[in-house]
ZAMARGU-4260 file (C-alpha; in steps of 0.2 Angstrom, whole numbers, plus 5000, padded with zeros to 4 digits):
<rodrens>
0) 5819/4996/3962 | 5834/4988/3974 | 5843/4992/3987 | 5859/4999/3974 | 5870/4981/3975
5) 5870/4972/3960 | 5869/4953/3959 | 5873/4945/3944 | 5861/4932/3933 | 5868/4918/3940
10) 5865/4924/3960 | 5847/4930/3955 | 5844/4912/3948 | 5852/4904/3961 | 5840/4915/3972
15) 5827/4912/3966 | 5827/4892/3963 | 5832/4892/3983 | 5816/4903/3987 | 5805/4892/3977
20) 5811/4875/3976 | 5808/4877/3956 | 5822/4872/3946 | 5824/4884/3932 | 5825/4879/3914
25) 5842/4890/3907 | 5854/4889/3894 | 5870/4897/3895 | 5877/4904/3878 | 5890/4918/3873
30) 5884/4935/3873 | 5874/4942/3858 | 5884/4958/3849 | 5877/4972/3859 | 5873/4964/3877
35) 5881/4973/3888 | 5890/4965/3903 | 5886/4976/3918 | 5870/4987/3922 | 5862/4992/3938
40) 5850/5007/3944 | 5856/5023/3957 | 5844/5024/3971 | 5849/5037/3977 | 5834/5047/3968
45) 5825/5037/3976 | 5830/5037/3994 | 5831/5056/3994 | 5817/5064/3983 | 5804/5049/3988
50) 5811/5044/4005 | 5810/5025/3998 | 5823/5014/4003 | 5822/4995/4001 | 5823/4985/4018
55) 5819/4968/4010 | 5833/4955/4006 | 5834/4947/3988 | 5826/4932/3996 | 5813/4941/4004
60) 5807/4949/3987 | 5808/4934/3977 | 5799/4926/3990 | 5785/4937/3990 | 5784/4940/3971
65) 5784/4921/3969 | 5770/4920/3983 | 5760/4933/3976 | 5760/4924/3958 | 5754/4908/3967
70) 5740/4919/3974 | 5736/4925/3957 | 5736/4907/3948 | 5725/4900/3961 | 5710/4913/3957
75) 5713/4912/3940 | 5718/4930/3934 | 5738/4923/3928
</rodrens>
């Protein structure tokens, strides 16, 4: 769940590498018959039936995901 503004692969990646200070291995290759080019989720199902809305930047939750994963690894469970 997001806050309804796409970000493409490349901003995600981008992202994330500057959250972590790990350098992602990618490849970049032509689409695959059937990728489609652009997909992203309404909220607004969300934000009126749950009364969840998203206050966290991109960073933020990366961040926090990546944090969490570090938790995880150092107890041994990932």
């Amino acid at each position: 769940m997001g806050t309804g503004k796409g970000v493409s692969v490349f901003e995600l990646i981008n992202t994330f590498e500057k959250c972590t200070g790990v350098k992602l291995n990618y490849k970049v290759a032509p689409r695959r018959p059937g990728d489609i080019e652009k997909v992203w989720g309404n909220v607004d199902k969300a934000n009126k039936v749950l009364g969840w809305k998203a206050v966290h930047t991109l960073e933020e939750a990366l961040s926090s995901a990546w944090n969490w994963q570090k938790v995880l690894r150092e107890r041994g469970i990932m």
